[in-house]
Each structure stands twice: as structure tokens, then as C-alpha cells.
TIRO-2110 file (N, C-alpha, C; in Angstrom, 1 decimal):
// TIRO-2110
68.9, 110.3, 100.5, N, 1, A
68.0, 109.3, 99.8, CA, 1, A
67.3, 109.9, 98.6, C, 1, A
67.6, 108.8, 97.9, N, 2, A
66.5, 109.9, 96.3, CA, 2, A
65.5, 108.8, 95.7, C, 2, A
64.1, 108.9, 96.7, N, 3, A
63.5, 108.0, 95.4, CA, 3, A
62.8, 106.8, 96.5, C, 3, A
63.0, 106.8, 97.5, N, 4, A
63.1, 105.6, 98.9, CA, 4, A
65.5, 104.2, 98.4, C, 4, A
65.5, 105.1, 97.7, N, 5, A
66.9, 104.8, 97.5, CA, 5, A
67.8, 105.3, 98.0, C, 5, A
69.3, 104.6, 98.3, N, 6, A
70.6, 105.2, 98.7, CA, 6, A
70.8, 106.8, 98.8, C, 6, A
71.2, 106.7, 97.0, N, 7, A
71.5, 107.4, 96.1, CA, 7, A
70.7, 107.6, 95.2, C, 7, A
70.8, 108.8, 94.2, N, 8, A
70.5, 109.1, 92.8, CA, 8, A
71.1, 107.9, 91.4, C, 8, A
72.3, 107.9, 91.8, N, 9, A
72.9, 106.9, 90.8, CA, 9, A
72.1, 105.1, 91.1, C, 9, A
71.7, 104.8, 92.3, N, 10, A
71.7, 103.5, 92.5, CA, 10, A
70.2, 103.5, 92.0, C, 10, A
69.2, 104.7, 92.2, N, 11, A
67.8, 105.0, 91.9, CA, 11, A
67.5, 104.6, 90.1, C, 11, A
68.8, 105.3, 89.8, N, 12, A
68.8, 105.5, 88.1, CA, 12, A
69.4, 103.8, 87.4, C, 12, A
69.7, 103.3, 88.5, N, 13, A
69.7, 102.0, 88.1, CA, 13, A
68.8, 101.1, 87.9, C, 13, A
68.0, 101.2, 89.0, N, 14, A
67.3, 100.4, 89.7, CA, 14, A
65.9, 100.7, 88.5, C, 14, A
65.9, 102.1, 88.4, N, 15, A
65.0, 102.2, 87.2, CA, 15, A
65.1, 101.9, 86.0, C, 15, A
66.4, 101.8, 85.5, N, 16, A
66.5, 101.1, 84.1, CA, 16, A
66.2, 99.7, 84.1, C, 16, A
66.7, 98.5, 85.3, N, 17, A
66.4, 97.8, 85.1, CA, 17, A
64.6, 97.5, 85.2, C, 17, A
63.6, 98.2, 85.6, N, 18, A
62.9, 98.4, 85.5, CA, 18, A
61.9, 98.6, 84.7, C, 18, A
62.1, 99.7, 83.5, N, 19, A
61.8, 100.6, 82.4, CA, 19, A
62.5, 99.8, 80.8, C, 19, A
63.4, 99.2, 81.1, N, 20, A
64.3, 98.9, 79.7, CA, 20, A
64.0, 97.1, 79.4, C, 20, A
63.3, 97.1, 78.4, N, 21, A
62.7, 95.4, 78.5, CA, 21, A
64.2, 94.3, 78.8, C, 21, A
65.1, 94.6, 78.0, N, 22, A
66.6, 93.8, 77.7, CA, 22, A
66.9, 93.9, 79.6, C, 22, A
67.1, 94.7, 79.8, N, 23, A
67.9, 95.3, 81.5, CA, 23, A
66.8, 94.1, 82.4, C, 23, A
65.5, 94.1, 82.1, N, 24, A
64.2, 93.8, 82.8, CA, 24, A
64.6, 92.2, 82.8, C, 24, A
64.7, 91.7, 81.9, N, 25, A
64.9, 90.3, 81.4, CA, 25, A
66.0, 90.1, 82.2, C, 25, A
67.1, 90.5, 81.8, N, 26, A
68.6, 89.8, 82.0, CA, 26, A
68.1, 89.9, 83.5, C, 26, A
68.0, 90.9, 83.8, N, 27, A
68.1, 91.5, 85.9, CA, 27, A
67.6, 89.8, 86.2, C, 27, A
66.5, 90.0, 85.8, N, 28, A
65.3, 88.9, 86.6, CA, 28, A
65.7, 87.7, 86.2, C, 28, A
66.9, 87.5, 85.1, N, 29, A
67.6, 86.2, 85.3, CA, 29, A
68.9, 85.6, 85.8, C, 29, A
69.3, 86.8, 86.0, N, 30, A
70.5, 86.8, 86.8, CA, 30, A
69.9, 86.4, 88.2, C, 30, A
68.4, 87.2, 88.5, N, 31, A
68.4, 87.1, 90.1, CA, 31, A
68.1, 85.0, 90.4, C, 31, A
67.1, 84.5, 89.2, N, 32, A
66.9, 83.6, 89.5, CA, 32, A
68.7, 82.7, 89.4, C, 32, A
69.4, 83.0, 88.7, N, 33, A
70.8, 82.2, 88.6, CA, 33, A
71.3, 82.3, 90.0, C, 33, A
71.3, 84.0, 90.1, N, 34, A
72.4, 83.8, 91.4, CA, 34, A
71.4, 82.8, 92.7, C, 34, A
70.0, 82.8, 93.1, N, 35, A
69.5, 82.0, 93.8, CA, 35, A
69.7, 80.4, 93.8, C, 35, A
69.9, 80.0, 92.1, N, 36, A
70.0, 78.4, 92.1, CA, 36, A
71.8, 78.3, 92.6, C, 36, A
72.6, 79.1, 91.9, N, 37, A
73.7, 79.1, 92.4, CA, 37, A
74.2, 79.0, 93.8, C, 37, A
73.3, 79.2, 94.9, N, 38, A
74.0, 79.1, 96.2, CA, 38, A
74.3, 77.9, 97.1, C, 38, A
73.9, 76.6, 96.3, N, 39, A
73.7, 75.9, 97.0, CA, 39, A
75.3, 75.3, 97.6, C, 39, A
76.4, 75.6, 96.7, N, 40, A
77.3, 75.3, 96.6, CA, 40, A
78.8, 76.6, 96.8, C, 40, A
77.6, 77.8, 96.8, N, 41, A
78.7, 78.9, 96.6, CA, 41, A
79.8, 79.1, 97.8, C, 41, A
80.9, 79.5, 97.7, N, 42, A
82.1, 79.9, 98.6, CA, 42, A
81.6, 80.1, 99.7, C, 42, A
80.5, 81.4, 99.4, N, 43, A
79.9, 82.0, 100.5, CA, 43, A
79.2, 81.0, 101.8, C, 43, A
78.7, 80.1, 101.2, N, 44, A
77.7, 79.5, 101.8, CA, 44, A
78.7, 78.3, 102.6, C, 44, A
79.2, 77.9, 102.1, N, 45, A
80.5, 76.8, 102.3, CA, 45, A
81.3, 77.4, 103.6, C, 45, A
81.0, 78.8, 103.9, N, 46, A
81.5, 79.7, 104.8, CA, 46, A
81.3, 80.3, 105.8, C, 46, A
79.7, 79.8, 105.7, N, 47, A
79.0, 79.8, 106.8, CA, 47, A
77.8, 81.0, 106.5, C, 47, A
78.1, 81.4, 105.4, N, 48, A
76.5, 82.3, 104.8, CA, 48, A
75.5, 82.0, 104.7, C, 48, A
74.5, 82.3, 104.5, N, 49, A
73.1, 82.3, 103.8, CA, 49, A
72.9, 82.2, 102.9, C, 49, A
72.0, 81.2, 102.3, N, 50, A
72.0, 81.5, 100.7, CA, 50, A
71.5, 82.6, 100.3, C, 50, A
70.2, 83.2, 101.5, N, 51, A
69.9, 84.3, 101.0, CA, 51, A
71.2, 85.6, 100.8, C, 51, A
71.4, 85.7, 101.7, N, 52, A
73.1, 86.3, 101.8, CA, 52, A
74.1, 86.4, 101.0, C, 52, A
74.3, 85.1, 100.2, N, 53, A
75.1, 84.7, 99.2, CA, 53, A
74.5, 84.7, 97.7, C, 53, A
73.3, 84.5, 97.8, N, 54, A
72.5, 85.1, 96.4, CA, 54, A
72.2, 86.3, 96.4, C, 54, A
72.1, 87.2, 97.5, N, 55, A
72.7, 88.9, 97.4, CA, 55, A
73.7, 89.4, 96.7, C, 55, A
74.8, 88.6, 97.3, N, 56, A
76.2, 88.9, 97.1, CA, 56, A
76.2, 88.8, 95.4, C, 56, A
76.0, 87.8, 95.5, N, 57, A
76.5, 87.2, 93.8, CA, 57, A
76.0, 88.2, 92.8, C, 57, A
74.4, 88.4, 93.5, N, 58, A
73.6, 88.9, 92.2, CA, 58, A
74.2, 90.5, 92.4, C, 58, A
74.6, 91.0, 92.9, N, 59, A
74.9, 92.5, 93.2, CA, 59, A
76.5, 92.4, 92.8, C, 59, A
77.3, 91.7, 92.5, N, 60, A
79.0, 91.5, 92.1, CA, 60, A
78.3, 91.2, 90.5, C, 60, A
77.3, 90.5, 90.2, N, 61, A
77.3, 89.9, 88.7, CA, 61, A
76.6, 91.3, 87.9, C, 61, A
75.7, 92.2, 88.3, N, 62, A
75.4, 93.2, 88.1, CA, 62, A
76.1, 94.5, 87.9, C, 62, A
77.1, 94.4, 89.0, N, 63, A
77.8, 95.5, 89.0, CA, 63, A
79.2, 95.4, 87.9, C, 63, A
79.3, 94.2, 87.7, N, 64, A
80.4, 93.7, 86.3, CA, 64, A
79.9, 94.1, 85.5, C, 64, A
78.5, 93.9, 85.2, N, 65, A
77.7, 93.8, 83.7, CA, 65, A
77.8, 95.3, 83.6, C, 65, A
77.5, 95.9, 84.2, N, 66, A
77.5, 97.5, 83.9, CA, 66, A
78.7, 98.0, 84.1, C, 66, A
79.7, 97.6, 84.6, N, 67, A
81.4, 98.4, 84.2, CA, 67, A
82.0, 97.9, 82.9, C, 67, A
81.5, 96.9, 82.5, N, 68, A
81.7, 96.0, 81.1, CA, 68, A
80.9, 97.2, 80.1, C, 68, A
80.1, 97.2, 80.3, N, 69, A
79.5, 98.3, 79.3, CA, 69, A
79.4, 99.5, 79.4, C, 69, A
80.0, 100.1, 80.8, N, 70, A
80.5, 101.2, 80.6, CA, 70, A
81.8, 101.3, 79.5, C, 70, A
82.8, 100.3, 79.6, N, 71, A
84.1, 99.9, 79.0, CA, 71, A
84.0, 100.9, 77.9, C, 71, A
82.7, 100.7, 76.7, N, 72, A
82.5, 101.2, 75.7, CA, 72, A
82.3, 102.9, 75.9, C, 72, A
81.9, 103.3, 76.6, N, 73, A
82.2, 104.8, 76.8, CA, 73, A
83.6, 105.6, 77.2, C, 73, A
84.7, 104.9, 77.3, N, 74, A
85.6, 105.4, 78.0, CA, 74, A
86.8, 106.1, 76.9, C, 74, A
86.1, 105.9, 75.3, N, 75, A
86.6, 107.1, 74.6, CA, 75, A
86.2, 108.1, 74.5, C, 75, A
85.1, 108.3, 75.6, N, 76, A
85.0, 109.9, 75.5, CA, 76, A
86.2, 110.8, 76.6, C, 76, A
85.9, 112.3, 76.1, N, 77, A
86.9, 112.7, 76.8, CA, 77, A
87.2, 112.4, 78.6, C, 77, A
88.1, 112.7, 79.2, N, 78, A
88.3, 112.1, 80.2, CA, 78, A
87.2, 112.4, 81.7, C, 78, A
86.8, 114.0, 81.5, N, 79, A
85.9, 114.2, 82.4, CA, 79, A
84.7, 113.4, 82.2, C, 79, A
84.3, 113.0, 81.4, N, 80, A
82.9, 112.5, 80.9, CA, 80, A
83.1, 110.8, 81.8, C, 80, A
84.2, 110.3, 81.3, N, 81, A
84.7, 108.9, 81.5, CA, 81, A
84.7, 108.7, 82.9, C, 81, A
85.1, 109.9, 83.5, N, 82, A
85.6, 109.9, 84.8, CA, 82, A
84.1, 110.0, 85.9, C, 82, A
83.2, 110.8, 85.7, N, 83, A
82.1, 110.9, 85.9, CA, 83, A
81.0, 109.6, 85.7, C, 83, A
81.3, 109.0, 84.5, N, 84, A
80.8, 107.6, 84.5, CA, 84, A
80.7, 106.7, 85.2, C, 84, A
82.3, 106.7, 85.5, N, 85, A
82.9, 106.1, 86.2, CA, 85, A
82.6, 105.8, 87.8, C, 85, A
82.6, 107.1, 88.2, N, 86, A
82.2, 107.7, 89.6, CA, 86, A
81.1, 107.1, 90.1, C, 86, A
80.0, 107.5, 88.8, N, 87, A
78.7, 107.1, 89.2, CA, 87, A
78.4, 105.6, 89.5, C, 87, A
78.8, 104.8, 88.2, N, 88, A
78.8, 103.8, 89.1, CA, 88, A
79.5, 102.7, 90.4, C, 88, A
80.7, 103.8, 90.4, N, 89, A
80.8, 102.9, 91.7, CA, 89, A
80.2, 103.5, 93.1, C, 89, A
79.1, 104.9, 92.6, N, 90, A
78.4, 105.6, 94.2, CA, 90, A
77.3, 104.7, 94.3, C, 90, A
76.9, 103.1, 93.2, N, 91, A
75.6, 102.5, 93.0, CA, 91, A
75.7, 101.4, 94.3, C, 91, A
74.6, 101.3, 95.0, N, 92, A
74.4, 100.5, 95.8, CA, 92, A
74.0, 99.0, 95.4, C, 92, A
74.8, 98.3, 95.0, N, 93, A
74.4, 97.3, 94.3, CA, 93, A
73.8, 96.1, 95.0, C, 93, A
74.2, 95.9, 96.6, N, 94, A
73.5, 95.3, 97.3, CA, 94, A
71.8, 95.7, 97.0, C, 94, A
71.7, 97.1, 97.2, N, 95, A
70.0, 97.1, 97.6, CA, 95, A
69.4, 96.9, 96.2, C, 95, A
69.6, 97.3, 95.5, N, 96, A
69.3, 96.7, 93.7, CA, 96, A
69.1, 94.9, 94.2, C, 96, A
70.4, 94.3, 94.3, N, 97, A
70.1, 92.8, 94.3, CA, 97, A
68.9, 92.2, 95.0, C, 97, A
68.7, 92.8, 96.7, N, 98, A
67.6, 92.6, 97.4, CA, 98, A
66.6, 92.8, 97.1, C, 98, A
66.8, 94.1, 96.2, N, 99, A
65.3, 94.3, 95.6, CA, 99, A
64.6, 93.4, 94.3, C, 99, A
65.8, 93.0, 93.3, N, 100, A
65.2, 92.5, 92.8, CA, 100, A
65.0, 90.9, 93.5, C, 100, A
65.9, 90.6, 94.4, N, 101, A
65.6, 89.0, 94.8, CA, 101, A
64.4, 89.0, 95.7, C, 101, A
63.7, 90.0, 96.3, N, 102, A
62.2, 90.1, 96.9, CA, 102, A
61.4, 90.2, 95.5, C, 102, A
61.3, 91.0, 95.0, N, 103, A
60.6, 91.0, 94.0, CA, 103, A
60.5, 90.3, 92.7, C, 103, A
61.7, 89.2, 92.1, N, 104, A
61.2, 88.3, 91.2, CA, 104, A
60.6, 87.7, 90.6, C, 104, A
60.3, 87.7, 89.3, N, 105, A
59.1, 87.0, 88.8, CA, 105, A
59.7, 85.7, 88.3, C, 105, A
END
């Protein structure tokens, strides 16, 4: 555990979104989207929770946003890319989503 977190990498997330006004905003509107979005979602249709299913969503829609913008780093040499890479997928993206869907403004 690093931080009352998973991981290091999921910590270093969880802090940018945090610390970085753009990261701060988007986070805390994604959490409110993926919430209005469940009323109808797959998930829920399936016998989920919305709370359950606005987890899911907000932690799949996060974890895109950041391999999307990793994308732009991956002309660096291969070990660099590869380590990037790594790291985010060691990111606990669930406990990020819960965290921010408890804590929302």
C-alpha cells in the first residue's frame, strides 16, 4: 500500500487528479456523467447497482482517458513506452472511481 492506496502508480493518479486544476475538473465531471448515466446502463439492465455501474463506467472512462494520452508518449524509446505502459495498467482504477464518486463536488 503507498499512501492508504493500492499501489504507487494508482496513488500518483489519484494525486494528479487532485493537484492538476484540468485533471480536477474533467475527474469531477466524468464522476457526475458516469452517475446520471446509470439509469439506463447495460450494467444496471443486468442486475447491478447504479452505484456499481457508475463505478464501473467512471473507472473504464478514466482509464481510456489516460492510455489515450499516454498514446502521445509512445515515441519515446521502447523501454520508456514500455514502463508507461506498465504503470498504467498496475492503476487501480476502481478505487480512484469510488473515491472520487464518495467524494464529489
Amino acid at each position: 500500500m503507498h499512501e492508504g492506496y493500492t499501489n504507487f502508480e494508482t496513488w500518483t493518479i489519484a494525486l494528479a487528479l487532485d493537484n492538476y486544476r484540468e485533471l480536477y475538473d474533467l475527474s469531477r465531471a466524468i464522476a457526475r456523467l458516469a452517475e446520471k448515466d446509470t439509469k439506463k446502463a447495460p450494467q444496471v439492465l443486468s442486475g447491478w447497482t447504479r452505484k456499481e455501474a457508475a463505478r464501473y463506467l467512471l473507472a473504464d472512462t478514466l482509464k481510456e482517458y489516460f492510455e489515450i494520452r499516454a498514446e502521445d508518449c509512445f515515441d519515446l524509446p521502447a523501454p520508456f513506452a514500455d514502463l508507461l505502459s506498465g504503470a498504467l495498467s498496475s492503476v487501480n482504477w476502481g478505487e480512484i472511481a469510488q473515491e472520487l464518486l464518495e467524494g464529489k463536488e
